[in-house]
Phi, psi and omega in degrees: 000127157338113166293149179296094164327262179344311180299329211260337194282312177299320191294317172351269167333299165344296217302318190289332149323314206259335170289255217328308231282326188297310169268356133304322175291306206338289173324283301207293171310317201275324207276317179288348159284339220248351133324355174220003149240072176066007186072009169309131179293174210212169193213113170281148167229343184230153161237156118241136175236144219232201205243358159202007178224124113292142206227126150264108147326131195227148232178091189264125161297003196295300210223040183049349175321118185235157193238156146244095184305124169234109181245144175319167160218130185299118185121003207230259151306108184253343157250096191247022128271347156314297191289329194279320166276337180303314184304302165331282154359278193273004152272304181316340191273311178288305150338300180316302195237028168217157170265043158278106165002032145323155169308145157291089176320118140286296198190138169213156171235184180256182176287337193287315180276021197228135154252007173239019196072011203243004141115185191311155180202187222209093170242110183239181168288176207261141164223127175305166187119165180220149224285124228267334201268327174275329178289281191287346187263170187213124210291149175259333203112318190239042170073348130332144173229166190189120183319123173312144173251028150259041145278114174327138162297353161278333184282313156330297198309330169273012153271271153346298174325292210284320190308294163333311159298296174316311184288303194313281156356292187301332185282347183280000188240144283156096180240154158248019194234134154251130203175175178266182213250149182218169180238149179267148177291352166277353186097350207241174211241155179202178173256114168220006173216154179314141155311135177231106227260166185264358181293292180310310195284296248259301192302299184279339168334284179282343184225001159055046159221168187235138204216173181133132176272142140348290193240172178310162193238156171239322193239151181293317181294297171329290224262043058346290201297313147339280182324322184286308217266016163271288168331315181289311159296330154312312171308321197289295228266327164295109167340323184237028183281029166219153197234352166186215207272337196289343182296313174317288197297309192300326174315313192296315178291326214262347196278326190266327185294305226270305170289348171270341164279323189297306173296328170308320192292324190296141186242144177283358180267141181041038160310302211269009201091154040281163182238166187214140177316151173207148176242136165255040192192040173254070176211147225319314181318326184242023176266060185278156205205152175268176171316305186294053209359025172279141195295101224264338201153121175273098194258185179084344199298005191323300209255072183216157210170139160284122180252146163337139167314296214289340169294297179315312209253033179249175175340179164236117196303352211246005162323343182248309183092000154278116193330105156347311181280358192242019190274162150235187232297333200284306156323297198295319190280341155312313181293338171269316164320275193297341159284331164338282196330314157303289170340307175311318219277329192282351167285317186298334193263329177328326169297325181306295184255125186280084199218127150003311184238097200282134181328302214275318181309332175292313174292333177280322181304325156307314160300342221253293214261024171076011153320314215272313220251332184271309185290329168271006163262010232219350181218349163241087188304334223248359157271357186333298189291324177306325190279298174346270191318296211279341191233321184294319180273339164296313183311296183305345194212045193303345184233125197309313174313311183292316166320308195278309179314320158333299214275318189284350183308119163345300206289337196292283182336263183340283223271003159284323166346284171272016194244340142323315182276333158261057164234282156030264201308315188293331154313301174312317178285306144356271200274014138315290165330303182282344190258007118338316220251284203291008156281323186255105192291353187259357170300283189236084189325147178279153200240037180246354160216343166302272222297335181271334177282349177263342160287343176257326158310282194323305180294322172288333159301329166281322167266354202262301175314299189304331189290316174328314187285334177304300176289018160259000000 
């Protein structure tokens, strides 16, 4: 499915707000770190910008101590006070009880508590590294990465070891909500607000729509069935998420098919739980690592949250380091190959941690019955159809005939008809609009050389303020 052009040109416009605001703060970030260390004097010595934060690097010379200051970024990050305690949360939580390499909190606020305007934030230490992606990946060209192929299965294996440990660390933990994680005035942890995913920020991101149940989930089934009808509304609800009328109906089908399997599929094992931490933005990219490739620190964690078992324990998607939805027949077989691989290194490490229901056995089970295939169309609204068609519906519809009988079903017929004739109409105002704006080049720029010189402007303006500040 398409991104909302228009929809994506405004957050644009956010984000290049919230730099300039920004590149005005800079002082203003260092005086809030420097509130929580004794008033010391401090240094920005890095900026980074990530794919929902900006960071700052904080450097106190006293005592060599370095910080990383993070704020959501608007246009980006769509819930963002939301993302900020879900993060908190779930570093503090994984510090506590687990040995995964994580950041430290020093200390976060909301915007009402943020003194520098640039909205809630997020201050831990610094972890040296570089990034598991830059090590292991090889550029495709169209902003794709793909697992190198000299890198040797021993070297892997020294990855995988660590990888292994992490998911293993998460299984020892037990929830009974799926949802996101809160610390109790007792110290102790528990689920009390919906899990926040990364599939809601893309959809209103990308898509100008908000999709999400309110509250915690109790059965694995409630919550599947969430996931499917989050796709339906997506679909219903973006102005251009059709491109004619036969794309309505095949979208409206592959969507109604997909919630008809869904109910069939729930197994009554592990419904009620146990539920388990999951991250949906747990890949090599957040992944820092030293020359020995040993893993230095898992950032990034925002969108982490208790999920269905069948989440934790499916493949570890990032085994390619290439997107799931874009593989073809070669991937997949590449991709089975290196989970053996995994498997193997995660039956050895299994030993280590001890538990009733074993990972790796789950993991396996999982590639063979297309759990691994459910959960990315089940979290990715806007490849939904590509994962569906190419991988989901001969499973779900081993027989053509079960399928087509779905489909001639009176209510299906009518109601793809009419879900065609008004996307039809909606469509049509969509690209009125948009083609109003693109007459008027100063409503919206073309973003095929504006939006990268307003991105460069912007940035430049945000280091030329830090050198200033430096040199102060």
């Amino acid at each position: 499915m398409d991104f909302d052009e228009l929809v994506l040109l405004q957050r644009d416009k956010d984000r290049y707000a919230w730099n300039e605001k920004g590149a005005r703060a800079t002082s203003a970030v260092c005086n809030l770190a420097s509130q929580f260390k004794d008033k010391q004097p401090y240094q920005v010595v890095g900026l980074f910008c990530g794919s929902f934060n900006f960071c700052f690097k904080v450097l106190f010379p006293d005592d060599g101590v370095r910080w990383m200051v993070r704020f959501p970024i608007p246009g980006k990050a769509m819930f963002p006070e939301e993302k900020l305690q879900s993060e908190v949360a779930a570093l503090r939580f994984m510090k506590a009880t687990t040995k995964i390499p994580v950041p430290t909190v020093v200390a976060f606020g909301t915007a009402e508590e943020d003194t520098t305007g640039l909205g809630p934030f997020i201050i831990t230490d610094f972890i040296e590294g570089k990034p598991l992606s830059d090590v292991l990946g090889q550029p495709l060209g169209n902003g794709h990465k793909i697992l190198r192929p000299d890198i040797e299965d021993e070297t892997l294996k020294i990855v995988y070891r660590q990888i292994a440990d992490i998911m293993l660390e998460l299984w020892k933990h037990d929830f009974d909500l799926i949802g996101a994680l809160s610390l109790d005035t007792d110290n102790s942890w528990s689920i009390k607000s919906r899990p926040l995913t990364l599939k809601m920020n893309e959809i209103a991101r990308c898509g100008d729509v908000t999709v999400g149940h309110p509250e915690p989930f109790s059965t694995t089934e409630e919550y599947f069935l969430e996931l499917a009808n989050q796709n339906i509304l997506h679909l219903e609800r973006q102005r251009n998420s059709i491109s004619d009328e036969t794309d309505a109906q095949t979208k409206y089908i592959s969507r109604r098919l997909f919630l008809s399997a869904t109910r069939c599929l729930t197994s009554p094992l592990h419904n009620s739980g146990p539920f388990k931490l999951f991250c949906d933005d747990f890949n090599p990219g957040n992944i820092l690592v030293d020359d020995s490739l040993t893993i230095t620190g898992i950032i990034d964690l925002e969108f982490t949250y208790a999920a269905p078992i069948q989440f934790l324990s499916a493949p570890w998607r990032s085994l390619l380091l290439l997107e799931p939805s874009v593989w073809n027949s070669n991937h997949v077989e590449l991709f089975h190959s290196k989970l053996d691989l995994f498997l193997g290194v995660l039956r050895e490490q299994e030993a280590n941690y001890p538990n009733p229901i074993s990972l790796s056995a789950l993991m396996q089970q999982s590639a063979v019955d297309m759990t691994f295939w459910y959960g990315e169309a089940a979290r990715d609204s806007f490849s939904f159809e590509d994962i569906y068609w190419s991988r989901l519906d001969k499973f779900f519809f081993k027989n053509s005939e079960d399928r087509n009988a779905f489909i001639s079903q009176q209510h299906i017929r009518d109601g793809s008809a009419e879900f065609a004739r008004s996307k039809i109409g909606q469509l049509h105002q969509y690209l009125e609009v948009k083609a109003e704006h693109e007459q008027d080049k100063s409503v919206i720029p073309p973003p095929s050389r504006t939006t990268k010189s307003m991105s460069f402007l912007a940035g430049f303006i945000f280091l030329f303020s830090v050198l200033i500040f430096l040199l102060h």
